[in-house]
C-alpha positions as CSV (number, residue, x, y, z in Angstrom):
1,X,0.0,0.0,0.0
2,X,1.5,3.0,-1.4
3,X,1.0,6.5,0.3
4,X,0.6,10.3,-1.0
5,X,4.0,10.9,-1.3
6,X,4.3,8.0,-3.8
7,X,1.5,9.2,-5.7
8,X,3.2,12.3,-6.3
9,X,6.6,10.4,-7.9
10,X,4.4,8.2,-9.7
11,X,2.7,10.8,-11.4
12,X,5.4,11.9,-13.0
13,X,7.9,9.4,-13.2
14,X,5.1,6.9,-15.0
15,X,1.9,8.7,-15.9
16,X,3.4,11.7,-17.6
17,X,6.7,10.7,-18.6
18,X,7.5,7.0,-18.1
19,X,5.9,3.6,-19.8
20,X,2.6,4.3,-19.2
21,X,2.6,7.7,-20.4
22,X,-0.6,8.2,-23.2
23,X,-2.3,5.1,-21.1
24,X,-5.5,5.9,-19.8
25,X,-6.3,5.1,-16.5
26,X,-9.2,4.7,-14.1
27,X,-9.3,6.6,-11.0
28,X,-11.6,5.7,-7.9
29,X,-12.0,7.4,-4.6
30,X,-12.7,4.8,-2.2
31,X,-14.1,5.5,1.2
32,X,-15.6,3.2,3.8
33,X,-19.1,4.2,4.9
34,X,-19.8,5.6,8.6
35,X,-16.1,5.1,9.0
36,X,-16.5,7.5,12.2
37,X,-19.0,5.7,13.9
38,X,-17.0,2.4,14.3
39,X,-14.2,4.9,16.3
40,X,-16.9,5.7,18.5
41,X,-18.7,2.1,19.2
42,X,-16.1,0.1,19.0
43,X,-12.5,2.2,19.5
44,X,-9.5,3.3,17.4
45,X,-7.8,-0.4,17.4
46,X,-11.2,-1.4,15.8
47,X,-10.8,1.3,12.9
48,X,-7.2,0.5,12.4
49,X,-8.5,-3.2,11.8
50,X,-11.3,-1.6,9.4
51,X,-8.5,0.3,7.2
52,X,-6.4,-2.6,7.4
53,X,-9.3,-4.7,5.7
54,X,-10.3,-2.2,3.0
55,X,-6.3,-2.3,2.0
56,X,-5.9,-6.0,2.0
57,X,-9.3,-6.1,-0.1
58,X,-8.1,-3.6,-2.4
59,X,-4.8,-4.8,-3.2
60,X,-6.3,-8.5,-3.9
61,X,-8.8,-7.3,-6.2
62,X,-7.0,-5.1,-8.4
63,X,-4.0,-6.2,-10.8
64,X,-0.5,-6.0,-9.8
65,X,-0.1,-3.3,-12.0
66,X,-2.7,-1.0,-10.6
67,X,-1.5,1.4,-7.8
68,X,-3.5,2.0,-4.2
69,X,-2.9,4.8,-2.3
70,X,-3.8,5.4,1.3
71,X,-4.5,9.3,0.5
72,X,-6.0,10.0,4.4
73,X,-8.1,8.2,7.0
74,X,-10.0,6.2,5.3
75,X,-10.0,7.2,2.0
76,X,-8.0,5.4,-0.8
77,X,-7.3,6.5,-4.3
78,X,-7.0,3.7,-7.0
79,X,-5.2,3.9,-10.5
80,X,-6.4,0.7,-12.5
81,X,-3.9,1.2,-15.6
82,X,-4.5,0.5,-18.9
83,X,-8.8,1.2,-18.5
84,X,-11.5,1.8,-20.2
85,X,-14.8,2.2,-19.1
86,X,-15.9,-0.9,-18.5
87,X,-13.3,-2.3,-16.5
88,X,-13.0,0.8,-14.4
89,X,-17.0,-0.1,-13.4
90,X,-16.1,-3.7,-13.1
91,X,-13.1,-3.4,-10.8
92,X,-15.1,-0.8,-8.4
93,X,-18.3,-3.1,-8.3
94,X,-15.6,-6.1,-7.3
95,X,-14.2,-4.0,-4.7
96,X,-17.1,-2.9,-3.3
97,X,-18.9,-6.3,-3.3
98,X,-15.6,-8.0,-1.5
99,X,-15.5,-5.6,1.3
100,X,-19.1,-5.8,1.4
101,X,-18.1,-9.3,2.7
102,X,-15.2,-9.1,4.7
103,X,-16.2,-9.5,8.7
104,X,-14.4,-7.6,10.9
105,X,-14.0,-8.8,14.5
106,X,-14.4,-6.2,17.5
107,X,-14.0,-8.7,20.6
108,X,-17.1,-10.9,21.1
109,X,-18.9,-9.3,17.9
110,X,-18.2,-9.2,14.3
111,X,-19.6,-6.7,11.9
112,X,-19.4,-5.7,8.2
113,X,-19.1,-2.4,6.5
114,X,-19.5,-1.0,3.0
115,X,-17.6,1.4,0.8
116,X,-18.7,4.0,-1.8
117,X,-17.0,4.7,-4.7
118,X,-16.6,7.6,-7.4
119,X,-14.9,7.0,-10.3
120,X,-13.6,9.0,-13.4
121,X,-11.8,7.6,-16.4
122,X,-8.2,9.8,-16.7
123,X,-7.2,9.8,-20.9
124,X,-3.8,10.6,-20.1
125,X,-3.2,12.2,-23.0
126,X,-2.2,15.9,-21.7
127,X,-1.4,15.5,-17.8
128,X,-4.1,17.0,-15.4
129,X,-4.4,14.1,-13.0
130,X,-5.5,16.0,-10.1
131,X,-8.4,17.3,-12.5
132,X,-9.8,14.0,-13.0
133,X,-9.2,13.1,-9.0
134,X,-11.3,16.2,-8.3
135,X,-14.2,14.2,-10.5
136,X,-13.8,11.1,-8.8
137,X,-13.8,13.0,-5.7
138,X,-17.6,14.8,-7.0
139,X,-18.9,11.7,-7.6
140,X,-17.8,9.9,-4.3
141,X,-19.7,12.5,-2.6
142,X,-22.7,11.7,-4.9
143,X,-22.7,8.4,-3.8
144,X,-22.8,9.3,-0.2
145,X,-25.5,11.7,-0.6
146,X,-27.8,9.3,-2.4
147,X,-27.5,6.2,-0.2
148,X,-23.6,4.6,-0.1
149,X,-22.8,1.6,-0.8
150,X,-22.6,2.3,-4.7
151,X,-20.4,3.2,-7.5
152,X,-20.8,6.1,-9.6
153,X,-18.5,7.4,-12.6
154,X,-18.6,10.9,-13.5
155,X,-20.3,12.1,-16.5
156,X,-19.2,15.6,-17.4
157,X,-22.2,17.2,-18.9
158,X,-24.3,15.8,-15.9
159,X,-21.9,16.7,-13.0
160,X,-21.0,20.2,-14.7
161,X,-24.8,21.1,-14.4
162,X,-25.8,19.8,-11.2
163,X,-22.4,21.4,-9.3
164,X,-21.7,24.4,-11.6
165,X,-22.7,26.5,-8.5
166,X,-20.1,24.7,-6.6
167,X,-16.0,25.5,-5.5
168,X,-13.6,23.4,-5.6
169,X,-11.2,23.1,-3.3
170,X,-7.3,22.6,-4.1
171,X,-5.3,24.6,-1.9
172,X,-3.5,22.5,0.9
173,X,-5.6,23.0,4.1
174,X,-2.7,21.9,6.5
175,X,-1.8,25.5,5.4
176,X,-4.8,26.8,7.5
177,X,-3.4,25.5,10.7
178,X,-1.5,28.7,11.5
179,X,-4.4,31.1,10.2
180,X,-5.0,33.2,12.5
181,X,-8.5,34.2,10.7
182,X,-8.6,30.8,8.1
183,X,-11.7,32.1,6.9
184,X,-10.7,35.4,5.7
185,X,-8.0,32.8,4.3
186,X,-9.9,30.5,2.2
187,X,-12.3,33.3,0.9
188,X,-9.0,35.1,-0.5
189,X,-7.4,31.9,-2.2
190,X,-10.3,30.4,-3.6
191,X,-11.5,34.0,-4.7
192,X,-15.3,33.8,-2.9
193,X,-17.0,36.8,-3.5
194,X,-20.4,35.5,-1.1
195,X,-21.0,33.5,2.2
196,X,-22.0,31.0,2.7
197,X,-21.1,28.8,0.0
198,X,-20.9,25.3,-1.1
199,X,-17.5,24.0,-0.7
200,X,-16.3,20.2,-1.5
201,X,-13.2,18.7,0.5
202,X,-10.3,18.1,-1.5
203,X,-8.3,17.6,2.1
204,X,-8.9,16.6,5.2
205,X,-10.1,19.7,6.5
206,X,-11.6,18.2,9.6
207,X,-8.0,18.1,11.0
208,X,-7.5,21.5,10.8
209,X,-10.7,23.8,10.9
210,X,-13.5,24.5,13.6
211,X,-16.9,23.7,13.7
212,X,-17.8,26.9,13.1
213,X,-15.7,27.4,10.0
214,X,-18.2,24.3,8.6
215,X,-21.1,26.0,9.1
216,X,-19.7,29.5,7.8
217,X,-18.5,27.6,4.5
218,X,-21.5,24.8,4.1
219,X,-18.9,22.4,4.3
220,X,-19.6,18.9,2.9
221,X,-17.7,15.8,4.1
């Protein structure tokens, strides 16, 4: 299991420049469902054992040549090389029916979670990765608002009408941390010119912003 900072090399040292530059990819956000509330009812140890499970699933369905990255709690971003549309579907329907599955024990009980999935099929042809990771990012959120437990693949026409009133966030938020108003901060980097507004994560914002920044900004997690 590869992290962000692996991502970043592979990017360019095999996307945009190496032997699988001009491939096109899939890309899938992956993140397990109610994550949070196995923390609370069962502990930490038990969501460690829950992110370990997604991983282990993730790396036996996919091909060796596909890439997963841990990109932050329980999120994962997948590359399935090589892709086209129909296998990207295919290998996020496998993935989500496996963990679907798994059982994951918590002392005298065992349980079972689910995962949703957004998914966004990356030409390669003239770089902007982290475009096509903002889709799969748009759709994951999709299927989280419409029921989990699903896949959905982004369809630009669609998605461009239904979010065109929408930010989207790319600045790095651990930068907020030392903001004295962040705010002020995001409103003059992103360029806002009203509050509230709707703003997607990109980050993990939760580690670094108050309560009351998410209700100022209409965040959505």
């Amino acid at each position: 299991l590869f992290n962000r900072m692996y991502l970043e090399n592979y990017i360019d040292n095999n996307l945009y420049n190496g032997a699988l530059k001009g491939v096109p990819c899939g890309l899938m956000m992956v993140d397990i469902d109610f994550f949070k509330l196995i923390n609370d009812n069962y502990g930490h140890d038990i969501g460690d054992i829950a992110i370990k499970t997604i991983s282990n699933t993730l790396i036996d369905v996919v091909d060796s040549s596909d890439v997963v990255i841990r990109f932050g709690g329980e999120e994962f971003i997948v590359i399935v090389v090589d892709c086209d549309e129909k296998r990207m579907i295919k290998v996020a329907e496998d993935i989500r029916i496996a963990f679907s599955q798994q059982k994951i024990q918590a002392n005298s009980e065992e349980f079972s979670k689910t995962v949703s999935i957004g998914c966004s099929l990356f030409p390669n042809t003239n770089k902007g990765f982290w475009k096509y990771v903002k889709q799969s990012d748009i759709t994951l959120y999709e299927a989280k608002q419409t029921g989990r437990n699903k896949v959905i693949k982004y369809v630009a026409n669609a998605w461009n009408s239904k979010y065109s009133n929408c930010i989207f966030m790319d600045i790095s938020m651990s930068s907020l941390a030392n903001k004295v108003d962040p705010v002020a901060h995001i409103v003059k980097k992103l360029k806002i010119t009203s509050l509230p507004c709707e703003v997607f994560k990109f980050e993990k914002l939760q580690a670094y912003t108050s309560h009351e920044l998410s209700q100022q900004l209409k965040l959505n997690w």
